[in-house]
N, C-alpha and C positions, 0 to 999 in steps of 0.2 A: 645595195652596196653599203657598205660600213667601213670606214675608214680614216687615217687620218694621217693627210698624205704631203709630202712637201714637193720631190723630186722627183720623175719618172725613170731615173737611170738608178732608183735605190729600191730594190725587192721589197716586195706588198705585204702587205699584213696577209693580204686574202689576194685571189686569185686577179680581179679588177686590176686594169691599168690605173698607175696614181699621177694625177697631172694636175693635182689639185694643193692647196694647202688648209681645206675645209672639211672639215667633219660633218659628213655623210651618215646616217643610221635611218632608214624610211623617210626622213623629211625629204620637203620641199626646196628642190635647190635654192629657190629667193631666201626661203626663212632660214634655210642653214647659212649661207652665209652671211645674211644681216646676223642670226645668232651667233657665227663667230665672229665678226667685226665691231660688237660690241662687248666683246670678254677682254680684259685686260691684257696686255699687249700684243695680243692679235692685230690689233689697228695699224700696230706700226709693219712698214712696206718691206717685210724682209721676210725673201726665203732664200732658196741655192739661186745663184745666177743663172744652175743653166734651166729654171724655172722660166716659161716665159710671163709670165704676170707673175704681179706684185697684189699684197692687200687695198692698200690708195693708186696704185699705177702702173706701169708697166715696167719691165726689167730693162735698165740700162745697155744690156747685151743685144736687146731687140727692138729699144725704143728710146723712150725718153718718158719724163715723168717732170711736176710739178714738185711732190713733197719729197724727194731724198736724191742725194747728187753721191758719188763717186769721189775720193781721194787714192793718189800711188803714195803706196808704204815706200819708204826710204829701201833702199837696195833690195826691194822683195820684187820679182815678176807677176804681182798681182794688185786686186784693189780691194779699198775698205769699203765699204757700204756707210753710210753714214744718215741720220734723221736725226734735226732739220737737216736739210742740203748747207751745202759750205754756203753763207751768205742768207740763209733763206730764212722762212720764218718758224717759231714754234710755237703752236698755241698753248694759250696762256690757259690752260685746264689743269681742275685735280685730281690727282690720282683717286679711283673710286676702288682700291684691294682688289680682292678676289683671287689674285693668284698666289700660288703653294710656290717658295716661299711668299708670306706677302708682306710687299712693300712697309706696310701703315706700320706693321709688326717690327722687323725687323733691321725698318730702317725710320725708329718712330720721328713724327717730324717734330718741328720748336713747338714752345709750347705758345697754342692756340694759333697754330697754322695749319696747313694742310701740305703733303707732300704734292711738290710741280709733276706734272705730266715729263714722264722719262723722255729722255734722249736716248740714242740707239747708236751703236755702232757694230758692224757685223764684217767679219773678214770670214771670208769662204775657205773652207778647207778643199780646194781644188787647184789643181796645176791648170799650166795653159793647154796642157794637151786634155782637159777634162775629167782627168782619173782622181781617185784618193789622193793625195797626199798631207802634207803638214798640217796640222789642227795647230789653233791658237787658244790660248788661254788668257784672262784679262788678268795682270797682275797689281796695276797701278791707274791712278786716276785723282785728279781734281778739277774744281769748275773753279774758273774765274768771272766775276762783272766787269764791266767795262774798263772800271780802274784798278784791275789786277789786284783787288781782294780777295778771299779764297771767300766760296760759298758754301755752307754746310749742306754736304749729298753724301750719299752711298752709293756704292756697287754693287748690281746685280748679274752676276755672271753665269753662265752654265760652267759647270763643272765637269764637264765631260760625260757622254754615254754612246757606247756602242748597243744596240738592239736591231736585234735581224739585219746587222749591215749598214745600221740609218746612224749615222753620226752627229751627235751636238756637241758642239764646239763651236771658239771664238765671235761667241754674239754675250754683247754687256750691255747693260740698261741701268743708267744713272740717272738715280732719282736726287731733285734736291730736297732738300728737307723744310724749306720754306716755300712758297710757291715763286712761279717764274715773276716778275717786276715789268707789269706795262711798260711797254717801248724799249725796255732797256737792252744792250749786246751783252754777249755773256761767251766764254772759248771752253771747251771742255779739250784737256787731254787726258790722254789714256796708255797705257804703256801693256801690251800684249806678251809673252813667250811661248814660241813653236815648243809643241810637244808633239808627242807620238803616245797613240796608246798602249798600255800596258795590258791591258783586261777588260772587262766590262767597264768598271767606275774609275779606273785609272792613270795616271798618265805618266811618263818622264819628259824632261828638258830636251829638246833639238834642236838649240843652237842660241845664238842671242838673240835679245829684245828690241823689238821694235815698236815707233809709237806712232800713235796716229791722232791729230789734234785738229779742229775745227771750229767757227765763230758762227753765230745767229743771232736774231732779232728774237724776242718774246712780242707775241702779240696778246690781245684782251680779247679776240674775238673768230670767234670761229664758226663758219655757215657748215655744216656736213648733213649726211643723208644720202637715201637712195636718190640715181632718177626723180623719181616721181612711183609711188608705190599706191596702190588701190588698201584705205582701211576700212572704208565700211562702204557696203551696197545695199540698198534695202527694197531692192528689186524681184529680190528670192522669196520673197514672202510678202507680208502685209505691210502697206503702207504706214508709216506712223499717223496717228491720229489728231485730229485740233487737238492742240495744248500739251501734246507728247513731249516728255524730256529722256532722248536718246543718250545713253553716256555712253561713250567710247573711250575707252584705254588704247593709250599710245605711248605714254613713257614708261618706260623701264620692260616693251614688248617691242616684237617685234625687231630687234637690234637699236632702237631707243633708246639710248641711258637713261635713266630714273629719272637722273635729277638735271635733266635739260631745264635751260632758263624760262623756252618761248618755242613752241611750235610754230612751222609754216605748213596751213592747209589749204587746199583747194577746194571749195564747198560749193556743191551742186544741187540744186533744187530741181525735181522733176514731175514731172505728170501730176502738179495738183490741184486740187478739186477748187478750189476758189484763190481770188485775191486773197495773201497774207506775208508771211516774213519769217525767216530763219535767226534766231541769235545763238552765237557762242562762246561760250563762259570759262569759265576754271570750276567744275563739280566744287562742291561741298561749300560755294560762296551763293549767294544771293542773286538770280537771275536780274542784270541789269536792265535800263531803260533805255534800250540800243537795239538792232539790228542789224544784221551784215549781209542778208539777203533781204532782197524783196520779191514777191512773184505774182502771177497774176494766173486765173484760170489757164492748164494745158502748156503752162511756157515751161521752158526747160533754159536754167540761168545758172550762171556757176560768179563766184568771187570768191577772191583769196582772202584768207583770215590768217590773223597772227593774234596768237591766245599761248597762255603759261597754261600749263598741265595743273590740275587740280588734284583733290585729292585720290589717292591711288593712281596718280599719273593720270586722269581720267580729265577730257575735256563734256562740257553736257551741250548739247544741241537741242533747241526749242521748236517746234513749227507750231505757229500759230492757226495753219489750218493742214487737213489730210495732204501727207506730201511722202513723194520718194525723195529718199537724201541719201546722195554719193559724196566721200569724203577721198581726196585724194592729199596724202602727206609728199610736198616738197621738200621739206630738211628742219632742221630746228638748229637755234642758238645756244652754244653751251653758256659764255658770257656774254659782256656789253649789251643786250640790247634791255633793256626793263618791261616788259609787259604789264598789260593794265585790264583788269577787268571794264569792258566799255566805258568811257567817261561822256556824255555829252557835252560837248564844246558851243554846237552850233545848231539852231533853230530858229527859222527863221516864219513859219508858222503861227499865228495868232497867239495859239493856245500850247504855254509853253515857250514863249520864244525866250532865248538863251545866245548868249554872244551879240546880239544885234535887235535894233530896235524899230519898227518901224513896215510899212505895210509889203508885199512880197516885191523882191526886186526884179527890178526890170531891165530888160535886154540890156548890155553893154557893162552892167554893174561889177563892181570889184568890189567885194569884202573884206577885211583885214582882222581877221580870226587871230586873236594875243593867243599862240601855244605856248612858247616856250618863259620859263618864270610862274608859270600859273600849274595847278593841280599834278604838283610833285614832278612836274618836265624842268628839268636844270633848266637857264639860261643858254648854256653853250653847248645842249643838246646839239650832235653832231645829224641827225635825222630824228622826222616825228613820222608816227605810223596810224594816220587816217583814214575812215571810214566814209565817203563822202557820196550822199544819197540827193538825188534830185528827184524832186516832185512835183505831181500839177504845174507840168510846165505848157507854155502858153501855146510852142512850137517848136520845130525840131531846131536840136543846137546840142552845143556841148560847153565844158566845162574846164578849166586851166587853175590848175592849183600852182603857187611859185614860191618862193622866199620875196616878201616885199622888202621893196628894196633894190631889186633888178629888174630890168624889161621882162613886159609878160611874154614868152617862149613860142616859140610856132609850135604850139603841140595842144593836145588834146588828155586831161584823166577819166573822163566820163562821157560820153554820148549819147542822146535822149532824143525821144519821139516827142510829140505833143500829147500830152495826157497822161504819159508813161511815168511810175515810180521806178527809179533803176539805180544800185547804188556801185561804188569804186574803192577799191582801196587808195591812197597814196602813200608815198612815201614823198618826203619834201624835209628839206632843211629849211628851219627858218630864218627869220631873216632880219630885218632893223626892229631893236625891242621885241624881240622874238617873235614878229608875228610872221603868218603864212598868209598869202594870197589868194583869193577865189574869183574869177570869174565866170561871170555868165554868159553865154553869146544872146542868149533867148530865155522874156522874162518866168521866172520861176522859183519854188520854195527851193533851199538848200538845208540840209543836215548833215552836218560833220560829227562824229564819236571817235573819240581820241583811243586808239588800241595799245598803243605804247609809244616806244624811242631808244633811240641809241646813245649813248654815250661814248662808244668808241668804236673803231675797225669798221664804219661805214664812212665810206664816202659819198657825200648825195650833190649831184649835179642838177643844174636849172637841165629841165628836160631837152635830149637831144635826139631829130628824128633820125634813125639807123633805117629804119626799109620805108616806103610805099612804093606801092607796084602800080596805084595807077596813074595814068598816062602823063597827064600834066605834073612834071616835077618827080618825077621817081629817085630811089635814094636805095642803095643799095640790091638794087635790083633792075634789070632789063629784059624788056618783050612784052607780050601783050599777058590778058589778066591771068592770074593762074588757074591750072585748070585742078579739076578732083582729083584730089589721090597727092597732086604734087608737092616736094619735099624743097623747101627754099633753105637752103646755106646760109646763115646771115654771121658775117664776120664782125665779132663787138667790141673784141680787144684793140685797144689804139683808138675807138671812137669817144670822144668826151673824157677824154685824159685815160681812160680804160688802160691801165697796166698789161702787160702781157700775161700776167698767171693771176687774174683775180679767184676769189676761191668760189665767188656767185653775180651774178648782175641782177638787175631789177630791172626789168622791160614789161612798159604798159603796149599791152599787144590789145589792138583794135582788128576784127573782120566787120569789113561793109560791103555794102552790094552785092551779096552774097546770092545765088542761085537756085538756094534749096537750103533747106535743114542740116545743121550739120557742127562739128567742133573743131581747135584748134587742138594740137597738142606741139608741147615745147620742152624741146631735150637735146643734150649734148652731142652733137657731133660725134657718129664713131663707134655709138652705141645703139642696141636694138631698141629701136620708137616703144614706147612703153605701152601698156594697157590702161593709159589716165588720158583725160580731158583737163586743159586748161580758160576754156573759153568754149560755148558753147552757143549756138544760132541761128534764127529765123531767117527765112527768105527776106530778103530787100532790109535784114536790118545793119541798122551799126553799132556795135555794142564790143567793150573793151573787158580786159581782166588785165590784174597787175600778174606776172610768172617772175619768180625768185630760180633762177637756173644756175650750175653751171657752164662756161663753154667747157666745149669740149676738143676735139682733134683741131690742130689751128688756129685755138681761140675762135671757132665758130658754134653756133649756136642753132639745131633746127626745127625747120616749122613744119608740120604735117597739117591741110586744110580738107575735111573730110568731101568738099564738095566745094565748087569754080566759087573763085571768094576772093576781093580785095585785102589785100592784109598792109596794117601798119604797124608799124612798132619804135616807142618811143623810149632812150634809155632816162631811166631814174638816178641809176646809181651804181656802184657796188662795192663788194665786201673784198678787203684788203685779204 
């Protein structure tokens, strides 16, 4: 099938029912629509109403949606579609061209700006009873800021087109000409007139003008992406080799925009042949003196990385010994967060020690690791994004990273065997003199590698526990331990100030006492469980991964456990 379809009640191009707004030609339906959801105004959540999905959400006639809300036109029997929603937010992104007319061209921006990410507003050409009627045309338009200054934008309107029956009309896209302003409110009106067509390309006047006006928030920071999508397997073929450097392209494929700030991946180590370690990089920079996996003979481990795309969008992956590597992409940052080529922080190892002085700590210890003010981390870093590795430890225990400064958290970033190297992401805001907190339950070496930080649109909480299922103390959950296969609901919104529409959470999700071999996977509510692993696991062990998700149906969030497994999960944070 070939096509390129918006509505099912408008005659086909080809014989195929169209109940899609995706451009179909032999591909694969995942890659076709991440390929049009990263083409220029594609993204935004407008088709006909009587569509029932949306590009980011579902249609107001049949649901409800986070990014675009509904306004009534002044004496009209109908609604405008509008993005942002009345009140809501708009990400603070620049326009990257590409479409005929385009933007950068036409509506060039000040000089040495870049054109803001368009606003949308779409009034349907259809009656209440569902048929043809009135088309709208955009005639009129400006943006205000907060204090009712006019803002320099353009107009991007269709101008009408009948083809085979399929109507464009009354959809406008205002761009401004400088980009959106962190935190700031901003009103766009717009002033429409009903016409009727005349012919193919043209229209007359049917009656007066009507307008339609809304206010939003600009944000700096935006979490988006699939699910969870599978980029690279190396299962199909040969393993990579000691000292192999894997590069994988991820920006500007796959429905990736180019020029994302900072990748979120999920990176799996499998079936390898000895003790050694996974690092990843930004291609075309200098493999640093970090890693973000560690493995051991035959284990199969996964941890979350947050890496900036290299050159050709391309991130490089190292194994230091013969290893399978599964990479699974959770989403990436357009702005706010800064990525860093691995930085070591902390060492607490003889040889090499760094951050800390003195011989391996012992059981009960707290460290106070200076992030924030030191190697290019602001002061008022709103979250820092660590890599936090425990080794040669004495006996089983775990590991509590905080902002010092406040009480250390009933919660857990890291859990370790005795003898075991195993490493964690976190995420933590710091905290008095910007340092973060580390503790040890059980005496052992630590190594923290600094991945990056946010600057804005993250909110990071002192960890708070949303599930455990077992017995003593359960938290978002009840009955005995879960069994294989089973799918846990975990509701996140409302817990640790969690907003009702965050656009991603950060949950350190722990399986222990687990019954068999086996993985986590973690995904939105609502949606079909995806083909990725989030956390991965031995019989009898306990071993964590950081998941960047977002909820889904309900502000819930779920857990698939491939086999009878304790699950915890602790939230971090999340993204406004």
């Amino acid at each position: 099938y070939c096509g390129h379809g918006t509505d099912p009640a408008f005659p086909p191009l080809d014989p195929a029912p169209r109940t899609h707004n995706v451009l179909f030609c032999g591909m694969d339906p995942v890659a076709a629509v991440d390929g049009w959801m990263a083409t220029p105004l594609h993204g935004e959540p407008f088709v006909s109403p009587r569509s029932a999905t949306m590009g980011l959400g579902t249609n107001p006639a049949s649901g409800s949606a986070a990014g675009f809300g509904s306004l009534p036109l002044a004496s009209q029997p109908r609604q405008a579609y509008v993005f942002p929603k009345p009140g809501g937010v708009m990400p603070r992104l620049r326009w990257w061209g590409g479409e005929i007319p385009d933007p950068s061209v036409t509506c060039p921006p000040s000089a040495g700006a870049v054109n803001g990410e368009p606003a949308h507003v779409f009034l349907p050409p259809f009656s209440a009873a569902g048929g043809l009627s009135t088309n709208y045309r955009a005639i009129g338009f400006r943006v205000l800021d907060a204090a009712g200054e006019v803002v320099p934008a353009c107009l991007m309107a269709w101008t009408g087109r009948v083809d085979s029956g399929e109507v464009f009309a009354g959809d406008a896209y205002v761009f401004t000409q400088v980009p959106w302003v962190e935190g700031a409110g901003y009103r766009i009106e717009t002033v429409f007139e009903p016409v009727v067509s005349t012919g193919a390309t043209t229209w007359a006047p049917a009656g007066p003008a009507v307008s339609v006006a809304w206010s939003f928030t600009a944000r700096d920071l935006t979490v988006t992406g699939p699910t969870v999508r599978r980029v690279l397997d190396t299962r199909a073929g040969a393993a990579p080799t000691a000292g192999q450097v894997v590069e994988l392209a991820v920006a500007g494929a796959g429905g990736v925009p180019a020029d994302v700030s900072t990748l979120v991946l999920n990176v799996t180590a499998t079936e390898p042949a000895a003790a050694g370690f996974v690092t990843v990089w930004p291609c075309g920079q200098p493999r640093p003196l970090a890693s973000n996996l560690n493995v051991v003979a035959g284990q199969t481990i996964a941890n979350a990385v947050f890496t900036r795309p290299g050159a050709g969008g391309a991130v490089c992956l190292y194994t230091s010994v013969r290893t399978h590597v599964i990479v699974d992409l959770q989403g990436w940052f357009a702005t706010g967060f800064q990525g860093a080529s691995p930085v070591r922080l902390l060492e607490t190892r003889p040889v090499g020690q760094t951050g800390y002085a003195g011989g391996i700590p012992a059981a009960g210890t707290t460290i106070e690791l200076v992030v924030g003010g030191a190697n290019g981390v602001p002061v008022d870093a709103s979250a820092v994004v660590l890599n936090v590795t425990a080794t040669e430890p004495a006996a089983a225990g775990f590991v509590t990273a905080w902002p010092c400064g406040q009480p250390r958290p009933l919660a857990s970033n890291l859990n370790f065997a005795a003898g075991q190297t195993i490493p964690n992401v976190v995420v933590v805001k710091p905290g008095v003199d910007g340092r973060v907190c580390l503790y040890t339950l059980a005496r052992t070496h630590l190594v923290a590698d600094l991945q990056g930080w946010f600057s804005s649109g993250y909110r990071s909480t002192a960890p708070v526990r949303v599930l455990e299922t077992r017995a003593a103390g359960q938290v978002g959950y009840a009955g005995a331990k879960p069994v294989a296969g089973q799918v846990m609901e975990l509701n996140v919104t409302g817990a640790g100030g969690v907003p009702a529409a965050p656009s991603a959470v950060v949950l350190n999700v722990t399986a222990t006492e687990s019954e068999g071999a086996g993985f986590v996977t973690v995904w939105p509510c609502g949606q079909a469980r995806p083909l990725a692993s989030n956390l991965n696991y031995e019989p009898g062990q306990s071993i964590p991964n950081v998941v960047v998700v977002r909820p889904g149906v309900d502000g819930k969030v779920c857990l698939f456990a491939l086999t009878r497994s304790h699950l915890v999960a602790d939230l971090q944070g999340w993204f406004e």
